[in-house]
Backbone as CSV, one residue per row, in Angstrom:
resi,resn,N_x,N_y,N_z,CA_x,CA_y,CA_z,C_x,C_y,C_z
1,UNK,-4.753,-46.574,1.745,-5.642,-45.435,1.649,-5.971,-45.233,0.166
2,UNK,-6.748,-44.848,-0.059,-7.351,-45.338,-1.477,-7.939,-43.442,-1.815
3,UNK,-6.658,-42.633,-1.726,-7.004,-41.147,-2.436,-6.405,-40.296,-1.567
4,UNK,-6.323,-39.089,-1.462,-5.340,-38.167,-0.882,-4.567,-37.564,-2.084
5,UNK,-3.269,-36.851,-0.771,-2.313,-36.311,-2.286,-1.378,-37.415,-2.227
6,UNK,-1.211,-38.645,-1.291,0.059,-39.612,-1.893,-0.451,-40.544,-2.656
7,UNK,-1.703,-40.431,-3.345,-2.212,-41.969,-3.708,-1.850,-41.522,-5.386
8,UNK,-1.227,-41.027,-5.897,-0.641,-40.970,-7.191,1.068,-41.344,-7.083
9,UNK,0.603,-42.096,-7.934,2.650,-42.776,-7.677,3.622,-41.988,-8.348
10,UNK,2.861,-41.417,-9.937,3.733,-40.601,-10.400,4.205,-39.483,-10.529
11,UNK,5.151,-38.316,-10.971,5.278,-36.994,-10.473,3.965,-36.323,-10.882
12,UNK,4.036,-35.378,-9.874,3.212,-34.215,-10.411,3.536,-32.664,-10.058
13,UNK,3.058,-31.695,-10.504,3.472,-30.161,-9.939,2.622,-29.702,-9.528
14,UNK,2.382,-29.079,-8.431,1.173,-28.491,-7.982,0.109,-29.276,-7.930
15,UNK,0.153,-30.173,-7.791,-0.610,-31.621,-7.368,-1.649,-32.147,-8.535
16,UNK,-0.866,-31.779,-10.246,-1.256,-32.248,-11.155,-0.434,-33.135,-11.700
17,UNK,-0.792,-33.937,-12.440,0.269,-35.432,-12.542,0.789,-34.862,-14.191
18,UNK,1.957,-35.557,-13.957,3.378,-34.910,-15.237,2.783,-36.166,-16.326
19,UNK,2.956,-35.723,-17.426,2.382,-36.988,-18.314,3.905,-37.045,-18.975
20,UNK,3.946,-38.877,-18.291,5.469,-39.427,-18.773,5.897,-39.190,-19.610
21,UNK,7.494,-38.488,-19.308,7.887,-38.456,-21.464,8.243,-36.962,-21.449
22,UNK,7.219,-36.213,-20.622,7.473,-34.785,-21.313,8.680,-34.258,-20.268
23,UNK,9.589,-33.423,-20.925,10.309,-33.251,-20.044,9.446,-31.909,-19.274
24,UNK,10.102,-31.645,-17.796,9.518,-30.192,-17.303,10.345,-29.062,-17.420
25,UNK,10.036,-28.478,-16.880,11.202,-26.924,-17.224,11.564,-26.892,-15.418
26,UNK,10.857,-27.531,-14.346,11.566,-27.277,-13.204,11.347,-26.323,-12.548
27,UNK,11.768,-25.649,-11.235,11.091,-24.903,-10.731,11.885,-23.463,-11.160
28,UNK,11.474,-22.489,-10.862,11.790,-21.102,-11.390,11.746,-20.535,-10.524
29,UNK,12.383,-19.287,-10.437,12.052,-18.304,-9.380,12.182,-17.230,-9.911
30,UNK,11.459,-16.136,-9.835,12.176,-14.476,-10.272,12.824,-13.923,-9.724
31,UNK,13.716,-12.989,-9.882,14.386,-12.492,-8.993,14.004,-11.330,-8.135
32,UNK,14.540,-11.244,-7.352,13.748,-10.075,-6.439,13.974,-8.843,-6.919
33,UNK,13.013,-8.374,-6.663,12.311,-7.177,-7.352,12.410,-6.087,-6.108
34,UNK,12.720,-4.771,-6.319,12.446,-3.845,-5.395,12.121,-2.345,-5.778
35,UNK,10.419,-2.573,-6.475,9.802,-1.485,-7.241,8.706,-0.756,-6.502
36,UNK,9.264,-0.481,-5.363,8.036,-0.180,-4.044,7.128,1.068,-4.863
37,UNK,8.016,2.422,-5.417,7.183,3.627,-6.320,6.199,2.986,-7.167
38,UNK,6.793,2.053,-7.798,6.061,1.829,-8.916,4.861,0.965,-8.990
39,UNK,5.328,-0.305,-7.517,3.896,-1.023,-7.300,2.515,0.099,-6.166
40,UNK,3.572,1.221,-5.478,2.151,1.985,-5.113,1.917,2.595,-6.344
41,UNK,2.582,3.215,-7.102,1.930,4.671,-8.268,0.981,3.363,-8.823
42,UNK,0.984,2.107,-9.283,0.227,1.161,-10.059,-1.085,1.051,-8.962
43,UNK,-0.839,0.771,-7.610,-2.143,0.724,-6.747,-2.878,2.039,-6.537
44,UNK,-2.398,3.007,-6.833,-3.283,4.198,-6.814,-3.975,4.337,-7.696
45,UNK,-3.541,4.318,-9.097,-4.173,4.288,-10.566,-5.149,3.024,-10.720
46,UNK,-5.125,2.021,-10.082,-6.107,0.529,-9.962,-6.995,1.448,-8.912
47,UNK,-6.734,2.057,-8.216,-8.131,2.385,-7.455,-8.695,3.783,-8.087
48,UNK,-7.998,4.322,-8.727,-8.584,5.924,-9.625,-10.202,5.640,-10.019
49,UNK,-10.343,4.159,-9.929,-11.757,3.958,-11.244,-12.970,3.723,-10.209
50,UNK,-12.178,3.265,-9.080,-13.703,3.517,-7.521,-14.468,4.897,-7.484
51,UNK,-15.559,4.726,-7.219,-16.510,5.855,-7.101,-15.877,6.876,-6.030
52,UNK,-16.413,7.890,-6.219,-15.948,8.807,-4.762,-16.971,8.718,-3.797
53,UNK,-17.555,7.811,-3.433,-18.777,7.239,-2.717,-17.824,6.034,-1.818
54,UNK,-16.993,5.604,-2.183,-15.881,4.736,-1.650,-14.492,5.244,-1.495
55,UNK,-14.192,4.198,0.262,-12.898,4.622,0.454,-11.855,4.028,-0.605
56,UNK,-10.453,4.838,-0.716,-9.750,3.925,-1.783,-8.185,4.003,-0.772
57,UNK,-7.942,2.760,0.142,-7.140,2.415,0.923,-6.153,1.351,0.443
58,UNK,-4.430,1.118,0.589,-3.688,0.180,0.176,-3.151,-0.226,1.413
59,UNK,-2.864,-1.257,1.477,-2.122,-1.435,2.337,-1.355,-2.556,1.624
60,UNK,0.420,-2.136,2.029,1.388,-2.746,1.243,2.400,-3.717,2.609
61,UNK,2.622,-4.559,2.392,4.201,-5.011,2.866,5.108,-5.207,2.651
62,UNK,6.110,-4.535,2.764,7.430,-4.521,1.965,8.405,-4.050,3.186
63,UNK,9.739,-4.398,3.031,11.034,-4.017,3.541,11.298,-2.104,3.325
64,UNK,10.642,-1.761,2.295,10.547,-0.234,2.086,11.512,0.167,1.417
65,UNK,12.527,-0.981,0.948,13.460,-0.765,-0.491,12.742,-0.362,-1.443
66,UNK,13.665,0.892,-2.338,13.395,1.291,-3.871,14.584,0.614,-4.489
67,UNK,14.614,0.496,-5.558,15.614,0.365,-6.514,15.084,0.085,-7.747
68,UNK,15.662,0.734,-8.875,15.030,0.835,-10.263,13.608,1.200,-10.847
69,UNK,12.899,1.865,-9.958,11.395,2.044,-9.897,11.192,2.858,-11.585
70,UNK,10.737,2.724,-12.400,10.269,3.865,-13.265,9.983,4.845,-12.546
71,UNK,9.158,5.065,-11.755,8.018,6.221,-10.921,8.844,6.580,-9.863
72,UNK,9.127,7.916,-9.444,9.591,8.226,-8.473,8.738,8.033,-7.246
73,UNK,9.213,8.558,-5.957,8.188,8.767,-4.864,7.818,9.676,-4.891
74,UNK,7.978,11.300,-5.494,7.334,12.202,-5.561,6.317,11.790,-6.614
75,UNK,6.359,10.882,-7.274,5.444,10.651,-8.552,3.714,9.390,-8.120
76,UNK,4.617,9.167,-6.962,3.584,7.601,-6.766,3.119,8.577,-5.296
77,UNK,3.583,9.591,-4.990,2.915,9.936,-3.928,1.547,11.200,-4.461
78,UNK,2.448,11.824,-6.018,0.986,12.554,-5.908,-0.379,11.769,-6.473
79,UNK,0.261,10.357,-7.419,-0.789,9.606,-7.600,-1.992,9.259,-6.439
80,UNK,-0.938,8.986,-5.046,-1.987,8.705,-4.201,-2.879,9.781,-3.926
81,UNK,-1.954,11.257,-3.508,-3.042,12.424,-3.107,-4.278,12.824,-4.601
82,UNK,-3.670,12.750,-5.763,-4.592,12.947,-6.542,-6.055,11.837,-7.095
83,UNK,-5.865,10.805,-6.122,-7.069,9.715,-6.523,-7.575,9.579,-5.271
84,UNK,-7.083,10.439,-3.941,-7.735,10.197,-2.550,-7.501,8.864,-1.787
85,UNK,-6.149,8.335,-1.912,-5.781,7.152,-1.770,-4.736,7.246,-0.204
86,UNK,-5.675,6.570,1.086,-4.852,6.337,2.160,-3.882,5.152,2.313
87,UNK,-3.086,5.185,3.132,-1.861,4.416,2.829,-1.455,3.980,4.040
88,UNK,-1.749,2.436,4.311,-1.126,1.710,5.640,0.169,1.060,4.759
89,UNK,1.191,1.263,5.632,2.360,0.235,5.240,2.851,-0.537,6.547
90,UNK,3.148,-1.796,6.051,3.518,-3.455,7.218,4.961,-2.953,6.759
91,UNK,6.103,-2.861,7.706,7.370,-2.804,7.568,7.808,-4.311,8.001
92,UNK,8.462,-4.947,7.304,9.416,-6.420,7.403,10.328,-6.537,7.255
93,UNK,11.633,-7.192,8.035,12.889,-6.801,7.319,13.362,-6.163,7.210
94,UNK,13.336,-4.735,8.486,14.263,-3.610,8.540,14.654,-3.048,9.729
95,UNK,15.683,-2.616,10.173,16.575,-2.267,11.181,15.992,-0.814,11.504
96,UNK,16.222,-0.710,12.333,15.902,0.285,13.386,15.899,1.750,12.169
97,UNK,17.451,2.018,11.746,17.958,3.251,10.355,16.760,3.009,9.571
98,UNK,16.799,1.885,9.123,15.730,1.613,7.461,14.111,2.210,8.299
99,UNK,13.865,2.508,9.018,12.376,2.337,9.763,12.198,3.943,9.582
100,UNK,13.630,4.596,9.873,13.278,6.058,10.049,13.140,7.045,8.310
101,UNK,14.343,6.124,7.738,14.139,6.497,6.195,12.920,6.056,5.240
102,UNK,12.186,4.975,5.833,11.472,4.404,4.864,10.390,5.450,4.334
103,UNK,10.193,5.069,2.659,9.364,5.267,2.151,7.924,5.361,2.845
104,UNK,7.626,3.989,3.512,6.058,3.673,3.755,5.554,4.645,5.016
105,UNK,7.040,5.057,6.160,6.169,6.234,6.413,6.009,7.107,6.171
106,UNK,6.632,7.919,4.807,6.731,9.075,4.511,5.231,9.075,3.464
107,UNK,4.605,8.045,2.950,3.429,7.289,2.126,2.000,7.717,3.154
108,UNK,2.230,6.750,4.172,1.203,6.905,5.409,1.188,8.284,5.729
109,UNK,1.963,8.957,6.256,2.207,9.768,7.113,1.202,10.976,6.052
110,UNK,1.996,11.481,4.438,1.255,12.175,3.552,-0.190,11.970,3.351
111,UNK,-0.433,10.648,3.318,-2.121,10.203,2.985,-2.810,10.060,3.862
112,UNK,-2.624,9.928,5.522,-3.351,10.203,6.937,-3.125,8.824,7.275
113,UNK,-2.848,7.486,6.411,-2.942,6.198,6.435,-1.633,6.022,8.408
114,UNK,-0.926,4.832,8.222,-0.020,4.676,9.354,0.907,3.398,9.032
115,UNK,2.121,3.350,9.529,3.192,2.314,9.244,2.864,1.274,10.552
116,UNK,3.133,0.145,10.299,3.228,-0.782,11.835,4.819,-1.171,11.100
117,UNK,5.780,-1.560,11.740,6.912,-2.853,11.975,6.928,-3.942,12.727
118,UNK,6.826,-4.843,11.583,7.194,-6.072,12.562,8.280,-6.892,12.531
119,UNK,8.182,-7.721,13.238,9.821,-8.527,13.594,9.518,-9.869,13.358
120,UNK,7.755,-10.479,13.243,7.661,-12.085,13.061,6.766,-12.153,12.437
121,UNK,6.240,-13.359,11.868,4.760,-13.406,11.609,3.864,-13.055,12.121
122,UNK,3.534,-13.562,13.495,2.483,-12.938,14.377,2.500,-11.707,14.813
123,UNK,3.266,-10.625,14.923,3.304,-9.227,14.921,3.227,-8.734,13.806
124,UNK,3.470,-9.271,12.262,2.410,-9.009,11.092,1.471,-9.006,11.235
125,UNK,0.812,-9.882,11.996,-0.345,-10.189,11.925,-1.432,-8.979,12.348
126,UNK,-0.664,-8.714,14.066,-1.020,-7.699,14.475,-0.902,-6.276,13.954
127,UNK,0.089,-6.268,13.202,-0.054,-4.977,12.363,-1.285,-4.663,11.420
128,UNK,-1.221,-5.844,10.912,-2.477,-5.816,10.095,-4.220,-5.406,10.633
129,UNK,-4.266,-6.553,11.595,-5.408,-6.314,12.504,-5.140,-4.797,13.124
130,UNK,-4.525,-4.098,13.708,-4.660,-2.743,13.807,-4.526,-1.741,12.639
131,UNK,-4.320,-1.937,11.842,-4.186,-1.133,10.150,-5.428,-1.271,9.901
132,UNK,-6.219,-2.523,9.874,-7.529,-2.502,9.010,-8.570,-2.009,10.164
133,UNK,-8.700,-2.352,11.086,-9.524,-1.614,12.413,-8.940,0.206,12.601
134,UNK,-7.619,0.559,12.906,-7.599,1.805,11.914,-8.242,2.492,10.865
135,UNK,-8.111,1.851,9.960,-8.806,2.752,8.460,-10.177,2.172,8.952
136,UNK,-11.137,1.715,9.252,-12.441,1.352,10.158,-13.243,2.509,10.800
137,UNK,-11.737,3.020,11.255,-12.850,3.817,12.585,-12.371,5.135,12.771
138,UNK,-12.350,5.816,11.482,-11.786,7.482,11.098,-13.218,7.921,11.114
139,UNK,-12.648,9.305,11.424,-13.887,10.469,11.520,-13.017,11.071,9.999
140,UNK,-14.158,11.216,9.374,-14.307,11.813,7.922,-14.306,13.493,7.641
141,UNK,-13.511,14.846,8.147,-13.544,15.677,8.029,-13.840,16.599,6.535
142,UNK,-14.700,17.460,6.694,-15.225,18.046,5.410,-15.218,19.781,5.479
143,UNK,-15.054,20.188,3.912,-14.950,22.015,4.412,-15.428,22.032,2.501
144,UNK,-16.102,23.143,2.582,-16.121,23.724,0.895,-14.755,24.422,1.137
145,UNK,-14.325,24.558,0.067,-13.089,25.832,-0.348,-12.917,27.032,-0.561
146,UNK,-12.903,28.008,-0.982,-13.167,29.278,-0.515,-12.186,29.327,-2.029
147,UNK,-10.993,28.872,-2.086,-10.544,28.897,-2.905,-10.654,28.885,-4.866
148,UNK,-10.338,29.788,-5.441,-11.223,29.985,-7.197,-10.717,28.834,-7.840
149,UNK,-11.590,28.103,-8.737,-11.565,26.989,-8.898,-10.235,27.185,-10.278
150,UNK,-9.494,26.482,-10.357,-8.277,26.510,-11.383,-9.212,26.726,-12.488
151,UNK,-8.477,27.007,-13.820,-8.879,26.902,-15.188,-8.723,25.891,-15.773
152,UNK,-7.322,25.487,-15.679,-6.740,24.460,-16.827,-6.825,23.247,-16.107
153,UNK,-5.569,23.063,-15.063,-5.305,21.983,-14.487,-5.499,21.682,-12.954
154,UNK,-5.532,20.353,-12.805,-5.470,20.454,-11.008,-4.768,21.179,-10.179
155,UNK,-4.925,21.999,-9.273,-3.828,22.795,-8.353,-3.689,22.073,-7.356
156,UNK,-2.968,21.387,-6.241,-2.781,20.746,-4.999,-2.752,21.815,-3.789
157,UNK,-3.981,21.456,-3.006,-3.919,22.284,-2.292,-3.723,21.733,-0.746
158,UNK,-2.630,22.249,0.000,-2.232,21.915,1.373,-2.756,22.129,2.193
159,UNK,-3.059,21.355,3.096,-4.100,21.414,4.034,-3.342,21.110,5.658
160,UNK,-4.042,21.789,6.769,-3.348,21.226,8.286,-4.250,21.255,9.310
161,UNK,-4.443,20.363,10.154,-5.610,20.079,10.845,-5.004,20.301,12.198
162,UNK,-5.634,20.788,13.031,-5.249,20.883,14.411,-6.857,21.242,15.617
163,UNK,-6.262,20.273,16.598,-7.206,20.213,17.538,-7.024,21.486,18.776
164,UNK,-8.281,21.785,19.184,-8.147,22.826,20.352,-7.469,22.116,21.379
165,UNK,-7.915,20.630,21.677,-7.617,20.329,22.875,-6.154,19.380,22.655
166,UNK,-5.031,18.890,23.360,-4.443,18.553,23.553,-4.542,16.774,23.918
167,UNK,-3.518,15.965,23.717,-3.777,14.492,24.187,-4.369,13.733,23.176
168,UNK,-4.357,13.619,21.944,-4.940,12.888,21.270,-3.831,12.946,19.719
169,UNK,-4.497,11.586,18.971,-3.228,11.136,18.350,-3.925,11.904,17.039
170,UNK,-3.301,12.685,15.992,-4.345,12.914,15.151,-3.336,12.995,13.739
171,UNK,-3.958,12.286,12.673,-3.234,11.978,11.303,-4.395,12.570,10.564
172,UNK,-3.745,13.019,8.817,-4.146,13.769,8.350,-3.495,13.774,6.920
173,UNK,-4.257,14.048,5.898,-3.419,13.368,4.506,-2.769,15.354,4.764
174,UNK,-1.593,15.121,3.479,-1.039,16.237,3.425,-1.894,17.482,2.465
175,UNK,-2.947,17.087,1.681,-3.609,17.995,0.886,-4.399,17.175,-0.065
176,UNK,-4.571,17.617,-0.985,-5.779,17.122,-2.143,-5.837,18.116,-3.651
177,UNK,-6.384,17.480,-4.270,-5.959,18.411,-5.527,-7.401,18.865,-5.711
178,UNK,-7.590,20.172,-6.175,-8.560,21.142,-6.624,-8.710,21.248,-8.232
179,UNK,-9.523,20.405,-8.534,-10.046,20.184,-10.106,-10.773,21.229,-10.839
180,UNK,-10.531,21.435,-11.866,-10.996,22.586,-13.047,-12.330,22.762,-12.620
């Protein structure tokens, strides 16, 4: 066969050829990391700069471990409410306990977003495909405020939605901040 990836005889990395002689450094790995606050408070602030003409939605997968975060979760959660940021989280890698403590639904649940868990790849999968068809097909609720507009700084104001009728599934961010 005259080309492919076996038709090079000599090493290569990532399917570029090693030029003889040099030594390599080998493969690496980082170590695992478990900065869930700090990679949402960073995805909220990456979407701060979208227009308010656009939705600004994350969707994360993670096991829903913290450990060593700079940013708390009270800190990466008001990032999300203060940039209008909904929140799907893919749960992987956690036991029945870890599902009820996790972060990602206490994330979703505040921002109107929703958690899926899965147990394989292909029920990732499906989490996903219902997360993104989810955030798809929301009804967009709107009200002026009645409320006097702050002086100085943002005030967060709490909000609760409830239907007359009964039987229906209904999510809802926890509030929004009221700007000078």
């Amino acid at each position: 066969m005259a080309g492919g990836p076996f038709s090079n005889t000599g090493p290569v990395i990532n399917g570029v050829p090693v030029i003889p002689g040099v030594a390599s450094a080998g493969r690496t790995s980082a170590p695992p990391t478990k900065v869930l606050h700090d990679a949402v408070f960073q995805a909220a602030e990456d979407l701060a700069a979208r227009g308010s003409d656009r939705r600004k939605v994350v969707f994360v997968a993670s096991d829903g471990r913290n450990q060593n975060s700079k940013y708390s979760y009270d800190a990466a959660l008001d990032r999300l409410l203060m940039h209008e940021v909904q929140f799907f989280g893919f749960g992987v890698d956690t036991s029945v306990f870890q599902r009820v403590r996790s972060s990602l639904g206490s994330y979703a649940k505040a921002t109107g977003g929703d958690t899926c868990f899965s147990e394989s790849q292909g029920s990732l999968e499906a989490c996903y495909l219902l997360s993104t068809e989810d955030a798809r097909n929301q009804y967009i609720l709107g009200y002026v405020s009645t409320n006097k507009r702050p002086e100085v700084k943002p005030v967060f104001r709490e909000i609760k939605v409830q239907l007359a009728r009964s039987g229906f599934d209904i999510r809802y961010k926890k509030g929004y901040y009221q700007t000078p």
